[in-house]
Structures are given as C-alpha cells and as structure tokens.
Backbone of each chain as ProteinMPNN parsed JSONL, in Angstrom:
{"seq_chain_A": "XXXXXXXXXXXXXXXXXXXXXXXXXXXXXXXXXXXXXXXXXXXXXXXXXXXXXXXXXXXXXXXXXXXXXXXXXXXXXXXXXXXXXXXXXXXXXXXXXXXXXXXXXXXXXXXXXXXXXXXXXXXXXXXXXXX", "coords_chain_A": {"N_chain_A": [[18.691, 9.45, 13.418], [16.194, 7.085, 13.651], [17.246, 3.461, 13.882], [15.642, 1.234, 13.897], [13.972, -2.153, 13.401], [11.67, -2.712, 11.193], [9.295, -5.102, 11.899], [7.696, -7.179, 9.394], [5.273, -8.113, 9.505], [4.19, -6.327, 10.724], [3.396, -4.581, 8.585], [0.602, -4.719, 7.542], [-2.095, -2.811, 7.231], [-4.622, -2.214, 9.141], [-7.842, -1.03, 8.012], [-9.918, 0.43, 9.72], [-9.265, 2.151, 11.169], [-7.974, 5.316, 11.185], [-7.537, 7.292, 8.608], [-6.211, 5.487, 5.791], [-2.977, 6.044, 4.499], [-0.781, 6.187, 1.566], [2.148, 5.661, 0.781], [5.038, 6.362, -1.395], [7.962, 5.974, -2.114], [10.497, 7.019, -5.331], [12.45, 4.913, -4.81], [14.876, 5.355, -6.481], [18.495, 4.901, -8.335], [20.291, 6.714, -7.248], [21.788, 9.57, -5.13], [19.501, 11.114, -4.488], [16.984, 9.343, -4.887], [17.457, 7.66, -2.933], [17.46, 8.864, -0.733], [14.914, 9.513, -0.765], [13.412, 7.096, -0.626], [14.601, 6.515, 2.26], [13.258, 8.912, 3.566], [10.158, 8.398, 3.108], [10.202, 5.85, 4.773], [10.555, 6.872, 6.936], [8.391, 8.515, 7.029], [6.72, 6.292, 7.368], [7.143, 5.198, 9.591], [6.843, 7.235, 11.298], [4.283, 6.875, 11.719], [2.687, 8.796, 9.693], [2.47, 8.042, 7.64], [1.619, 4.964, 5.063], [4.445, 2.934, 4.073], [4.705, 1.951, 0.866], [5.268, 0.186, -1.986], [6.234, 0.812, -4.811], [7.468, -0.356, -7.142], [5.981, -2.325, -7.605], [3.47, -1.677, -8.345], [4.226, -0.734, -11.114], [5.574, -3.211, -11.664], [2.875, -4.228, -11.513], [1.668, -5.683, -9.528], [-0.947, -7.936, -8.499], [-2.023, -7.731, -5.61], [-0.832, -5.394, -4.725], [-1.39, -3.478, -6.107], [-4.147, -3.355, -5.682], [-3.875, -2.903, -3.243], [-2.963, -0.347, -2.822], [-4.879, 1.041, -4.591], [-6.966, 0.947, -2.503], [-5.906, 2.665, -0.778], [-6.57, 5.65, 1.127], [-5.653, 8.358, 0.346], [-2.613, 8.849, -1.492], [0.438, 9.796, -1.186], [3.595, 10.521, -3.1], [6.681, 10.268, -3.867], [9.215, 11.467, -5.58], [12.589, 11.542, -6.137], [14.112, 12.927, -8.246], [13.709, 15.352, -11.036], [12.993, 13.325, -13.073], [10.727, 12.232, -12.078], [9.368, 9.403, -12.04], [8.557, 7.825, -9.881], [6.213, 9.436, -9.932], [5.054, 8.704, -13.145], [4.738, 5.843, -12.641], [2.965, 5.796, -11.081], [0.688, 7.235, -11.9], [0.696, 5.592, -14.622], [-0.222, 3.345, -13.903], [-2.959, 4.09, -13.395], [-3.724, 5.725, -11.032], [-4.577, 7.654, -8.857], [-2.849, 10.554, -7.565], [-2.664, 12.134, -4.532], [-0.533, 14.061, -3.573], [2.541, 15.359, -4.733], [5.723, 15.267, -4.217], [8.82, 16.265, -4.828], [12.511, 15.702, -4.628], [14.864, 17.344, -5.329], [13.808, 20.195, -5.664], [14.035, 20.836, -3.419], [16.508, 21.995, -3.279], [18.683, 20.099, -3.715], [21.02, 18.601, -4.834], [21.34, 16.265, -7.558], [23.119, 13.612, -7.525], [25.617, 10.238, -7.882], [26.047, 9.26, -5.771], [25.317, 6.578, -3.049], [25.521, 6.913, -0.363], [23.772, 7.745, 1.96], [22.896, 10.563, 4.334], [22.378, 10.373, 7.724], [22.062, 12.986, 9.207], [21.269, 14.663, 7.08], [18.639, 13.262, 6.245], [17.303, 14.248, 8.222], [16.571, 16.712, 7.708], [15.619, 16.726, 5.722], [13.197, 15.334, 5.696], [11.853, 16.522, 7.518], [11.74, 19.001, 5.935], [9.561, 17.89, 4.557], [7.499, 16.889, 5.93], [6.122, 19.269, 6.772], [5.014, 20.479, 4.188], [3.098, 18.178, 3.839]], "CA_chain_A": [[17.635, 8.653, 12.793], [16.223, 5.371, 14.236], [16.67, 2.68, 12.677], [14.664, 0.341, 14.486], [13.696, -3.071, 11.959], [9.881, -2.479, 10.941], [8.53, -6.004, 11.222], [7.114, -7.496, 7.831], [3.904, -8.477, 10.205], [3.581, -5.029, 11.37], [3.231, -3.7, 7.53], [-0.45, -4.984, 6.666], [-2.838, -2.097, 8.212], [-6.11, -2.613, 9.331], [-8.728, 0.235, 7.841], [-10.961, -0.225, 10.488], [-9.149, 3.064, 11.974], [-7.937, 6.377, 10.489], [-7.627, 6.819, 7.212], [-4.702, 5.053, 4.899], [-2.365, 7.387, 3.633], [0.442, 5.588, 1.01], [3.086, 6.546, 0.811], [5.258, 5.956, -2.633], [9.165, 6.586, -2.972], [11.007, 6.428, -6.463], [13.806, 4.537, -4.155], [16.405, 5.105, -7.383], [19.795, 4.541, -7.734], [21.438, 8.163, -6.762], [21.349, 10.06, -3.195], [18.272, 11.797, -3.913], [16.348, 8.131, -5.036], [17.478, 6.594, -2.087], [16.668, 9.63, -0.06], [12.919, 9.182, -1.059], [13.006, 5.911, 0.625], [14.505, 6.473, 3.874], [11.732, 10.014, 3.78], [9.103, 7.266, 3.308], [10.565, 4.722, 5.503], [10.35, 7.825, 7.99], [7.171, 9.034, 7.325], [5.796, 5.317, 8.088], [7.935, 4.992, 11.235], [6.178, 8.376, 12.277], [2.893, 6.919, 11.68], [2.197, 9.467, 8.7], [1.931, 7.2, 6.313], [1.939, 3.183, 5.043], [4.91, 2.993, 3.128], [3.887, 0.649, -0.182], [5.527, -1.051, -3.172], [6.443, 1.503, -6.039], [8.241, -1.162, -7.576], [5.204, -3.263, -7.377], [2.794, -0.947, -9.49], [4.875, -0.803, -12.281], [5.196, -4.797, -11.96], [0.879, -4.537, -11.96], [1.487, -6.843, -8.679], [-2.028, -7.815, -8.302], [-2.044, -7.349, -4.341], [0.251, -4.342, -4.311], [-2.0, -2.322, -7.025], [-5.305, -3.319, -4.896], [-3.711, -2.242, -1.976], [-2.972, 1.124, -3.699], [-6.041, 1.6, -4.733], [-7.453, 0.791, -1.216], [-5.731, 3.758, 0.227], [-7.342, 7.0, 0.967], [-4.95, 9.385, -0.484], [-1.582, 8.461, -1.98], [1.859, 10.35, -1.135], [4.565, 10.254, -4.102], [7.726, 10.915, -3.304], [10.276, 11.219, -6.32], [13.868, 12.228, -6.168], [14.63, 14.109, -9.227], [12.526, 15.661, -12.634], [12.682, 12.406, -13.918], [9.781, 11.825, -11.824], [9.44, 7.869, -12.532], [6.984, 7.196, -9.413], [4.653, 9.79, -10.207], [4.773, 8.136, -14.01], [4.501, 4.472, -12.023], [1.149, 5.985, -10.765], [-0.423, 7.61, -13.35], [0.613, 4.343, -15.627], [-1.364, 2.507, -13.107], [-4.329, 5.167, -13.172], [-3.826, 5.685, -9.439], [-4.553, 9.348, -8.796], [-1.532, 11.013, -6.597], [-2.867, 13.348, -3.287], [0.679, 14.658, -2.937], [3.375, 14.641, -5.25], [7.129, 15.676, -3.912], [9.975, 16.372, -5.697], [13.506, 16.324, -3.633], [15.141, 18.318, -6.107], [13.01, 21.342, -5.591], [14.406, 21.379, -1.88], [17.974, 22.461, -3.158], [19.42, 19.292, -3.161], [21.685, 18.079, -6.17], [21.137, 15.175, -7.968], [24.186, 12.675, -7.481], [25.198, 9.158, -7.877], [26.694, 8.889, -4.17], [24.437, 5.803, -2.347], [25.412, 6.116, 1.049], [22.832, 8.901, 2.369], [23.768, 11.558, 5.592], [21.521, 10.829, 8.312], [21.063, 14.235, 9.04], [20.588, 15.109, 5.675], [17.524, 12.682, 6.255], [16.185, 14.524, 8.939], [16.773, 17.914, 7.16], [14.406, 16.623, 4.401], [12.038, 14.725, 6.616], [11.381, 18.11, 8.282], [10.878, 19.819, 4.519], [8.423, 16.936, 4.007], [6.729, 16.792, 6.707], [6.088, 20.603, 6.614], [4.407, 20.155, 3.033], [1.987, 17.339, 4.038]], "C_chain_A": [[17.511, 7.311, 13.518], [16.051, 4.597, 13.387], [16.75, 1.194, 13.238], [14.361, -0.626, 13.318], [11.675, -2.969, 12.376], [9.704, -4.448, 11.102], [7.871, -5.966, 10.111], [5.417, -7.446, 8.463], [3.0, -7.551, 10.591], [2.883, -3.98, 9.651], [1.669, -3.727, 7.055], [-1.483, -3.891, 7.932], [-4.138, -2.349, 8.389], [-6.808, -1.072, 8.929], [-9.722, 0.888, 8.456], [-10.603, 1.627, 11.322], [-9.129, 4.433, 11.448], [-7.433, 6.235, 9.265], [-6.286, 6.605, 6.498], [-4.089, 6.071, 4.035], [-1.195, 6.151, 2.855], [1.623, 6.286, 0.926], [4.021, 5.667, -0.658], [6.497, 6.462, -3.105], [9.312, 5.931, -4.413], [12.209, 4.875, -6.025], [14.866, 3.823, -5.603], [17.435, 5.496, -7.019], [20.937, 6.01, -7.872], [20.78, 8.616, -5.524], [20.371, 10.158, -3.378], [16.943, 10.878, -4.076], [16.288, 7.549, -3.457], [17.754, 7.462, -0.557], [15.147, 9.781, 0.434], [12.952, 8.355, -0.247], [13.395, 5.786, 2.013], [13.697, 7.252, 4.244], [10.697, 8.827, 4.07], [9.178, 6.655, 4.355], [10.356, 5.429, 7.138], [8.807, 8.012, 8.45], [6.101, 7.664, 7.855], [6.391, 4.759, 9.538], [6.897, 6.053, 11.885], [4.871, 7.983, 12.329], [1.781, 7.591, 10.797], [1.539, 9.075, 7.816], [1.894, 5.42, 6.536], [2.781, 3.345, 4.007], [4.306, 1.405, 2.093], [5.142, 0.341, -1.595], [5.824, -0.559, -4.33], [6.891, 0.563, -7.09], [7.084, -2.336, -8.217], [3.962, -2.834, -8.554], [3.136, -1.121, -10.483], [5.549, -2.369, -12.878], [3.989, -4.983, -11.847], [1.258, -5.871, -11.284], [-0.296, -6.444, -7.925], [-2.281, -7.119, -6.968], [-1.5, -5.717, -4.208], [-0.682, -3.314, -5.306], [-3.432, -2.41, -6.176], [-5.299, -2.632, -3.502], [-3.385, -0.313, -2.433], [-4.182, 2.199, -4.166], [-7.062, 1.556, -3.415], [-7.302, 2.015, -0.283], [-6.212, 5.14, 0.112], [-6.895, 8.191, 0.331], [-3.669, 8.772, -0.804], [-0.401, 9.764, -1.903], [2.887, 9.888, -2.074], [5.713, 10.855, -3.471], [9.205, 10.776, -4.903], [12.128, 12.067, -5.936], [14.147, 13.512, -6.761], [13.617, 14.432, -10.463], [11.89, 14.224, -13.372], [11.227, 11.774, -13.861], [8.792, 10.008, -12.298], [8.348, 7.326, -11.49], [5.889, 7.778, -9.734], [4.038, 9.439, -11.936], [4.027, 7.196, -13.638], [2.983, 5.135, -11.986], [0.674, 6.156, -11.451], [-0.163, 6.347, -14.259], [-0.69, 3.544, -14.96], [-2.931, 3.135, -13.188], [-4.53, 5.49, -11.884], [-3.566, 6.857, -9.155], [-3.959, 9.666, -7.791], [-2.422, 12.412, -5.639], [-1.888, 13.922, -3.674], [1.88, 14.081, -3.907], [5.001, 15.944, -4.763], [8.781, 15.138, -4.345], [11.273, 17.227, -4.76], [14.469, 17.527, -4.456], [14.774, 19.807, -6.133], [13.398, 21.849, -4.196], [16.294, 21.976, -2.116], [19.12, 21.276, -2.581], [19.75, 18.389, -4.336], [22.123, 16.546, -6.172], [22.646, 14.372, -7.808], [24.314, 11.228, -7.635], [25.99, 8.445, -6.58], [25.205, 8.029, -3.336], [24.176, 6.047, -1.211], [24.591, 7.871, 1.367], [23.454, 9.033, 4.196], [22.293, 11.184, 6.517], [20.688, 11.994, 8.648], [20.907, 15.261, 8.127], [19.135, 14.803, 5.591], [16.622, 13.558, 7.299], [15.796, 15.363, 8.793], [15.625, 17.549, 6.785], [12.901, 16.162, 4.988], [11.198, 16.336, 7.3], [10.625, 18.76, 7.394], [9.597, 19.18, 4.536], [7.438, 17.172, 4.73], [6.038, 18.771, 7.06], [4.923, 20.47, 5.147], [3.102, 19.608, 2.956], [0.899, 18.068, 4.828]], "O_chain_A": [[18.444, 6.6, 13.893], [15.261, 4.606, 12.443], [17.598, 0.315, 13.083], [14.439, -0.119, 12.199], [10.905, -3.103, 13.328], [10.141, -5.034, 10.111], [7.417, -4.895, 9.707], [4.521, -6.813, 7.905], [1.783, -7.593, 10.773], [2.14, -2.999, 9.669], [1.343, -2.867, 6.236], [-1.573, -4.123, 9.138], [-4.717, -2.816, 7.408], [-6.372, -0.053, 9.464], [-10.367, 1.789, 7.919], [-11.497, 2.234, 11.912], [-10.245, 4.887, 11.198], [-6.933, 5.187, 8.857], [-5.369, 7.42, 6.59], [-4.58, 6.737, 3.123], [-0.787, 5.25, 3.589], [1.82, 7.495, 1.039], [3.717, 4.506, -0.936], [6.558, 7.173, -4.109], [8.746, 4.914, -4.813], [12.62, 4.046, -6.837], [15.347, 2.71, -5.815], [17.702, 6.139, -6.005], [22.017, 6.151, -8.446], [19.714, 8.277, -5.01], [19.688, 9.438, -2.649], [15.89, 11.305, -3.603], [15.279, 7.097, -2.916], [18.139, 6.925, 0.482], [14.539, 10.034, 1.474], [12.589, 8.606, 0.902], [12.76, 5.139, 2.845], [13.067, 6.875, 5.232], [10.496, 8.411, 5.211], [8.212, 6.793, 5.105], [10.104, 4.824, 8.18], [8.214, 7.825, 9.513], [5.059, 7.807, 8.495], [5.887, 3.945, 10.312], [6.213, 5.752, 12.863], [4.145, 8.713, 13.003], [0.573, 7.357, 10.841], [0.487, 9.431, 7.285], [2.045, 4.764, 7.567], [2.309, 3.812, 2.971], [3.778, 0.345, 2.428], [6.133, 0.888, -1.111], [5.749, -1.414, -5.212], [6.491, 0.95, -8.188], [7.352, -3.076, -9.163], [3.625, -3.586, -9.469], [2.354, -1.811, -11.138], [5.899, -2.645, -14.026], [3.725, -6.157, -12.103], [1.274, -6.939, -11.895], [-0.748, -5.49, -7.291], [-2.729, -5.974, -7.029], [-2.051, -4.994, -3.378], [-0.488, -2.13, -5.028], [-3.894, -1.284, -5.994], [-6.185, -2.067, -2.859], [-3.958, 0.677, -1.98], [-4.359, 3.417, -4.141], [-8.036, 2.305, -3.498], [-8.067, 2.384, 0.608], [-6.234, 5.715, -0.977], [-7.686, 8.979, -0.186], [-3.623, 7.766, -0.097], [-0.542, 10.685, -2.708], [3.164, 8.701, -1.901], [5.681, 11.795, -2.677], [9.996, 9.833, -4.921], [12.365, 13.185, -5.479], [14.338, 14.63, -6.282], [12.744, 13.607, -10.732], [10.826, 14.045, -13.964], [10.613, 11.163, -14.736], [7.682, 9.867, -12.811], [7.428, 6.597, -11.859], [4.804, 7.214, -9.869], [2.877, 9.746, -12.204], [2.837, 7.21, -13.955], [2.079, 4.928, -12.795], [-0.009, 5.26, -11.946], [-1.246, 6.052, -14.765], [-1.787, 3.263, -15.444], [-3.926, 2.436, -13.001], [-5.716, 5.545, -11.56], [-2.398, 7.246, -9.155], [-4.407, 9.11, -6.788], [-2.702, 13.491, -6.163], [-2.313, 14.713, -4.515], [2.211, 12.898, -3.989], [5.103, 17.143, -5.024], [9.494, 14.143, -4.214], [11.338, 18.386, -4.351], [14.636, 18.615, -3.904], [15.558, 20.584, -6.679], [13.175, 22.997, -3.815], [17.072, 22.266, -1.207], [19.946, 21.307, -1.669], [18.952, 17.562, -4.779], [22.798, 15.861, -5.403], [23.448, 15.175, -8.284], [23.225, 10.658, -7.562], [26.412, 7.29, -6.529], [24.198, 8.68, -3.056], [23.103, 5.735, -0.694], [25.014, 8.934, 0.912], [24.041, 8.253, 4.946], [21.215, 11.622, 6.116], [19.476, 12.192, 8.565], [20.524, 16.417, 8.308], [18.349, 15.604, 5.086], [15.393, 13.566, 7.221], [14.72, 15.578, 9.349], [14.608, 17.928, 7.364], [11.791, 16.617, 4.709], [10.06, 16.804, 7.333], [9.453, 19.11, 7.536], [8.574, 19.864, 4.531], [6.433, 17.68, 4.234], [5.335, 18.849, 8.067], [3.763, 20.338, 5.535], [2.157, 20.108, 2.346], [-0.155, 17.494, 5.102]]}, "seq_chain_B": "XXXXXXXXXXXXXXXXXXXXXXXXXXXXXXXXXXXXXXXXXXXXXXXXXXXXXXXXXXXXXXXXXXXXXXXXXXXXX", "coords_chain_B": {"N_chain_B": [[-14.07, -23.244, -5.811], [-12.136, -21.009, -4.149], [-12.409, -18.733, -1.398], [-10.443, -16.38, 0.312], [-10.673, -14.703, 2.833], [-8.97, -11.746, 3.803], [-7.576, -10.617, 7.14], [-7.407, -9.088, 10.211], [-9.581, -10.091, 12.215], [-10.809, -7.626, 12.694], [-13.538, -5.303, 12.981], [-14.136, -4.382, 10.296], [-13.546, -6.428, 8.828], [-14.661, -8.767, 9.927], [-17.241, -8.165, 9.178], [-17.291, -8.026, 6.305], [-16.76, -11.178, 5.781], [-19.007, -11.625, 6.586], [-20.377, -10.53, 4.494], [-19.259, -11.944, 2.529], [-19.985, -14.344, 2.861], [-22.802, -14.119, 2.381], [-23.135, -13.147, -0.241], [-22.114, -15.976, -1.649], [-24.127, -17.895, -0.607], [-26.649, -16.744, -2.079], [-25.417, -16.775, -4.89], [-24.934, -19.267, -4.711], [-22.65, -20.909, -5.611], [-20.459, -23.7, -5.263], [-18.491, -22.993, -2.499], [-15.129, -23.07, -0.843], [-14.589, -20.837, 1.83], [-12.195, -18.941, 3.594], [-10.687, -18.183, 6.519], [-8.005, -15.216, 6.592], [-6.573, -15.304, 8.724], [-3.483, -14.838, 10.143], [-0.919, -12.888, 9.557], [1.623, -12.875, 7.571], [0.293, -14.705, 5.733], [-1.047, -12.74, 4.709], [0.433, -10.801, 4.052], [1.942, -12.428, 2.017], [0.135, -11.962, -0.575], [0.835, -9.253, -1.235], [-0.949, -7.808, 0.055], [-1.537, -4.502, 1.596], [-3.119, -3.727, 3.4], [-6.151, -4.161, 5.622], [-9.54, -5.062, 5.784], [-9.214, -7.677, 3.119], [-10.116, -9.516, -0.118], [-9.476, -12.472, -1.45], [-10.122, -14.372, -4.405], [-9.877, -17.323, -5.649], [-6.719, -17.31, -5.684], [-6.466, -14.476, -6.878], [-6.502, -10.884, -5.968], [-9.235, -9.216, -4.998], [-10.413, -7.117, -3.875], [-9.006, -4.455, -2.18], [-8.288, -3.26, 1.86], [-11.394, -2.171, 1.694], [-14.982, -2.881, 2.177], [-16.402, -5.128, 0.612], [-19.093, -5.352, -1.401], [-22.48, -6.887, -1.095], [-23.39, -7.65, -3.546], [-20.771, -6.693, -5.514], [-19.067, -9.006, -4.706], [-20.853, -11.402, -5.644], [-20.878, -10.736, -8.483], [-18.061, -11.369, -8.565], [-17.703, -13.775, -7.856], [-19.263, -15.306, -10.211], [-18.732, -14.954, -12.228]], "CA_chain_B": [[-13.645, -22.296, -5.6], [-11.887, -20.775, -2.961], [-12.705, -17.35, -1.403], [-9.948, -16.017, 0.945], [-10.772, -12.943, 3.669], [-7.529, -11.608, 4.811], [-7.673, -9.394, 8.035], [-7.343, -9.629, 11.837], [-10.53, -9.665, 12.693], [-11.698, -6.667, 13.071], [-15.231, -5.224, 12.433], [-14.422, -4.737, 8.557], [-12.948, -7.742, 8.45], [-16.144, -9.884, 10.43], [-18.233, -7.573, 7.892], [-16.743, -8.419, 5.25], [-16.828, -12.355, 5.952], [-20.543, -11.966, 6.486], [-21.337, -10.473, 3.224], [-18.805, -12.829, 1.453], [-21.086, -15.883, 2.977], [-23.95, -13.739, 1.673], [-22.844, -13.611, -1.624], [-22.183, -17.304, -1.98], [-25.533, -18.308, -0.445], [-27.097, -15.879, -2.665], [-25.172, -16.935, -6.311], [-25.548, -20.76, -5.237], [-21.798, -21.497, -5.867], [-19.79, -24.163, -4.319], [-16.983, -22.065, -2.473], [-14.704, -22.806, 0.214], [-14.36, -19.885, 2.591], [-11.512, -19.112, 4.62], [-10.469, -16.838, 6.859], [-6.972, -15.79, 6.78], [-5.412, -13.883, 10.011], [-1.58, -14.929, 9.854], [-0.262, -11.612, 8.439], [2.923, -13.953, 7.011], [-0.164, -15.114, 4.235], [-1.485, -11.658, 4.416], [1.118, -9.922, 3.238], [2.141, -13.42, 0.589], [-0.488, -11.342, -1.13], [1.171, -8.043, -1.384], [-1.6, -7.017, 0.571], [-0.739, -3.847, 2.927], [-4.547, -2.86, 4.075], [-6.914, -5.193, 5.189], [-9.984, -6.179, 4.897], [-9.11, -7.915, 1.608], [-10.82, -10.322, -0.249], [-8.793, -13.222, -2.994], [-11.021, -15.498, -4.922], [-8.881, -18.697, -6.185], [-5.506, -16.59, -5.704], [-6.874, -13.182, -7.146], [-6.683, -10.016, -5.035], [-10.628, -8.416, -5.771], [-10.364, -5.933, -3.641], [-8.607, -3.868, 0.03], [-8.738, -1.924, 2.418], [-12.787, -1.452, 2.532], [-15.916, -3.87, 2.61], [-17.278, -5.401, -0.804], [-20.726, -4.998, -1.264], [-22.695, -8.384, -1.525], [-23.669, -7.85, -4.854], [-19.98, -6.627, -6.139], [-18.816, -10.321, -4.557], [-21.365, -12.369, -6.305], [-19.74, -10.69, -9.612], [-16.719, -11.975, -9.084], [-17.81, -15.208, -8.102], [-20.436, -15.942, -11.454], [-17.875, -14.709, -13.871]], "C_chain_B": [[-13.113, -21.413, -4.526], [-11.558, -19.06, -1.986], [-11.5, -17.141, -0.389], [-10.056, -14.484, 1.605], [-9.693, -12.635, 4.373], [-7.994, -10.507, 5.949], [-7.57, -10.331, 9.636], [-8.143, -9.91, 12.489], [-11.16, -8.826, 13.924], [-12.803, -6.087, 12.576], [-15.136, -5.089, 11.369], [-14.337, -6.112, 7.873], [-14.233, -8.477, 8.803], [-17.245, -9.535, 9.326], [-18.273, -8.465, 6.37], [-16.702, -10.097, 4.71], [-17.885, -12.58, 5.545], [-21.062, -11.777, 4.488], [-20.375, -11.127, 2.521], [-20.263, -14.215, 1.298], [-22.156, -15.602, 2.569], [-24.358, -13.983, 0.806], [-22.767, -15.305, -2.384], [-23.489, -17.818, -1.795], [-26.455, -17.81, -2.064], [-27.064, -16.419, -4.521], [-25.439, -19.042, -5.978], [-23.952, -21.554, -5.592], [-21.233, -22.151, -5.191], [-18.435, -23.762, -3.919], [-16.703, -22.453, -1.129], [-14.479, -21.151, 0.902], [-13.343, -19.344, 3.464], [-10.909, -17.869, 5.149], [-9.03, -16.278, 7.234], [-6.191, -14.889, 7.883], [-4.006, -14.043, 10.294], [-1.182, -13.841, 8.807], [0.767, -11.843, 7.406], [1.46, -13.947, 5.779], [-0.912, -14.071, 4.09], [-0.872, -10.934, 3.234], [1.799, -11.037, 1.957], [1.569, -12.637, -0.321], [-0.286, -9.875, -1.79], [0.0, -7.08, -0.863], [-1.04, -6.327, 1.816], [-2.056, -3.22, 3.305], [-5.563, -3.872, 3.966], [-8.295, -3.86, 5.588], [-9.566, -6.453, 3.333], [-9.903, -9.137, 0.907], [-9.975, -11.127, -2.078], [-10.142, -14.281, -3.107], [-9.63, -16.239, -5.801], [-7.919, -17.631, -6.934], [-5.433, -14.682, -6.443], [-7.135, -12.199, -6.344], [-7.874, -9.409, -5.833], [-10.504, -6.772, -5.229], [-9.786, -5.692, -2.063], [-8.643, -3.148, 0.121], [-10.273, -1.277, 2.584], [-13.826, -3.001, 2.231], [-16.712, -3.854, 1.241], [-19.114, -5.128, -0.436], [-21.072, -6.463, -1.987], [-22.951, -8.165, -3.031], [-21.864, -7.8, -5.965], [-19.345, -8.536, -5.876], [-19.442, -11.276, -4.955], [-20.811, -11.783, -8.108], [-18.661, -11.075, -9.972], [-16.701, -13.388, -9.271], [-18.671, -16.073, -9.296], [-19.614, -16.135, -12.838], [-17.434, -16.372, -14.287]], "O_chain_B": [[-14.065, -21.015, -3.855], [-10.488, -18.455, -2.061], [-11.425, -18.288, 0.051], [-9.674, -13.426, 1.105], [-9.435, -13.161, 5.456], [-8.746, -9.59, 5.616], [-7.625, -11.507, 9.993], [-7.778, -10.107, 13.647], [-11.616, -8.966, 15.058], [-13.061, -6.502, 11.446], [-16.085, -5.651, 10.822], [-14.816, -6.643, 6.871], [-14.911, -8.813, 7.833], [-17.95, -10.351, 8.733], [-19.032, -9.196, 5.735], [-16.629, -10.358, 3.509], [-18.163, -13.318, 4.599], [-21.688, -12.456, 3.674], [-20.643, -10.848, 1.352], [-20.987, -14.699, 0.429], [-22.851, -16.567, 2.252], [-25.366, -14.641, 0.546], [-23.296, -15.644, -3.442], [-24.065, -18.218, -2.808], [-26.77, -18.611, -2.944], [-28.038, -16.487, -5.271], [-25.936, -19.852, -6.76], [-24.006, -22.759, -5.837], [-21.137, -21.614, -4.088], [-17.423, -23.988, -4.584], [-17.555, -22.343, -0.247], [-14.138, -20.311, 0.069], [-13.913, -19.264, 4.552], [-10.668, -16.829, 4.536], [-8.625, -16.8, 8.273], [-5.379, -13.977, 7.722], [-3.446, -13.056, 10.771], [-1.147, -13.928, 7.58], [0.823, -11.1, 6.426], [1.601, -13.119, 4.878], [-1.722, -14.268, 3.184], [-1.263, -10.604, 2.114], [2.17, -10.471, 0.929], [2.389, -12.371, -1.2], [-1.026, -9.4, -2.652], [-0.091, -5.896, -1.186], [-0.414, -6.852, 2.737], [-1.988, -2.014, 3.544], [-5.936, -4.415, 2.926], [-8.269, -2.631, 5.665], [-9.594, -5.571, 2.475], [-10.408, -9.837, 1.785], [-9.919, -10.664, -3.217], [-10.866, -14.773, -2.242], [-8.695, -15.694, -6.387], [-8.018, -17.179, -8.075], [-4.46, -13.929, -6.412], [-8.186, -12.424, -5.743], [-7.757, -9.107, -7.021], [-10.499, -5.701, -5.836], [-9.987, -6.397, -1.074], [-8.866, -2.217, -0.653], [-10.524, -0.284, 3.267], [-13.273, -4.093, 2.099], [-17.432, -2.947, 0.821], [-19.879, -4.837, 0.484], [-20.477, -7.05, -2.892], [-22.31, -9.01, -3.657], [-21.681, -8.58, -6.9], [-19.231, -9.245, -6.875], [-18.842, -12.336, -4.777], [-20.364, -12.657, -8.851], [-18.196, -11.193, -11.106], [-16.164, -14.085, -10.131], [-18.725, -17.303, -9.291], [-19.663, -16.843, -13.844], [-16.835, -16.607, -15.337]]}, "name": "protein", "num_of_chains": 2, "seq": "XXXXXXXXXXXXXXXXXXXXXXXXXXXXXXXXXXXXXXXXXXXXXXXXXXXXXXXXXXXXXXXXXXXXXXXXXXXXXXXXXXXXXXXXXXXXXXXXXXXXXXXXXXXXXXXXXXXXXXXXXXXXXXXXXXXXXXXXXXXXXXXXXXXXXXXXXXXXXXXXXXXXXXXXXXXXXXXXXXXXXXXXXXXXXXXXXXXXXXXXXXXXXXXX"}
C-alpha cells in the first residue's frame, strides 16, 4: 500500500472536469471501520473517488453537507450491519449511488485497530470490482 | 454583505463570479464580492468541490454554477 501524505490543498476538486464521485467511509472503531477508511483513502488515491467527511454530515457541517450534495453520485462504505454511514446519509437526505458493506466480503467484525496492509488490498480489489 | 466565490479559476468558477455580479446588480444590494483561490480558505469551509458560493459565512451551494436568479434569493432574504 502507498502511503504517500494526500495534501489538504490537493482535497478541494474542481467540477469543471469528470464527474464527482464521494466517497463515504463509516471509519469506526473496529478492523472492519477502520478498513472502510483506508478502502476510501484508496479509492481517492486511485482517482475513483473524492474521499469526504462522514463525520461531518452527521455534524450538518454546513460546507461538508453542500459539498455532498454537490457530488454526482455518492459511494458509502460501511464496515459492519450496523451500517451507521449509510444512516449518516439518509439522516442527511443525501441519496447513496453505492452502498458497501465489508462484512458481506467474509470478513469478521473485530475490535483489533491496527489493519493488514494486504488485507487492504484484498478488499480494495473486492471494492473496486463492485463499483 | 459579503459574497465569497471559492474556486481556482476555472470556467465554472469565472461563470459563476459573473452571474454572482449579475445577481447583485440585478437585486440592488450592497455586497462585497470576493474571490477566494487559496485552497487553505477553501477548504476552512469544508468545501471539497468547487465552484462554491458563501454569502456572509454560509455555504449556498458546490460543486456546480448558481443560477442568477437562485443567487438573488439568497441575497434578498
């Protein structure tokens, strides 16, 4: 996995080009939470997506819900059943393109933090397969 | 009142300027204008898609190009 530092400067996209995809982990606190967010963190490294602000919705951060609604389709990404971002969205009224659930890939819920790189690229692969 | 256009300027973004200054002409209000391309007070905003458009610290709308009439709504209210 690379793990190159995203500039903050590099995060604001211009629309001017192809179309904004969001992207939207749960990034909670067990592997398969904090799985979601390195997937994400992937899929906007690859250029797939813009990762965005889950955290931010569900604080109804003015900017961060405009920008949400700005984007052309929306990618969810939750961990486990509990499904808590694709709640976040729908609380917001922010209709979900794509909603993925790591759990469904055969991959048990835990409360172990430190995530397997190439566990990440395993899943990244599932994901990206899906989209 | 103070309108803020965030973006790099690029053609949504110059767009987007124009029909802000439209809108103001148009409703008659006294509004500063400004244009903001430092991504640092872009993203202050939690904005991640420009064009965007804040009226006195309010995100209205990103990611596409108001329509002069939706921007004289915000500014009359």
């Amino acid at each position: 996995m690379d793990n190159k530092i995203i500039p903050m400067s590099e995060n604001a996209k211009c629309s001017c080009g192809a179309s904004i995809i969001g992207v939207f982990p749960c990034a909670g606190a067990s592997n398969v939470g904090q799985l979601s967010n390195a997937i994400a963190v992937e899929l906007h490294k690859q250029g797939i997506g813009n990762m965005m602000c889950t955290v931010g919705i569900g604080g109804k951060i003015n900017g961060l819900l405009k920008s949400a609604e700005g984007c052309d389709s929306i990618i969810v990404i939750d961990g486990c059943p509990l499904k808590c971002a694709q709640a976040t969205m729908e609380e917001a009224g922010i209709p979900i393109g794509k909603h993925i659930l790591l759990t469904d890939m055969d991959i048990k819920k835990n409360k172990d933090l430190d995530i397997d790189p190439a566990q990440v690229k395993e899943v990244l692969s599932k994901v990206t397969e899906l989209l | 009142m103070k309108i803020e256009i965030l973006g790099t300027g690029c053609p949504k973004c110059n767009k987007t300027k124009k029909f802000v200054e439209e809108a103001v002409a148009q409703a008659g209000v006294d509004a500063e204008i400004v244009k903001v391309e430092d991504m640092d007070g872009i993203l202050a905003y939690g904005v991640l898609i420009t064009p965007a458009v804040v009226v006195d610290g309010e995100v209205k709308i990103v990611g596409r190009v108001p329509k002069v009439d939706e921007v004289i709504e915000w500014i009359t209210k």
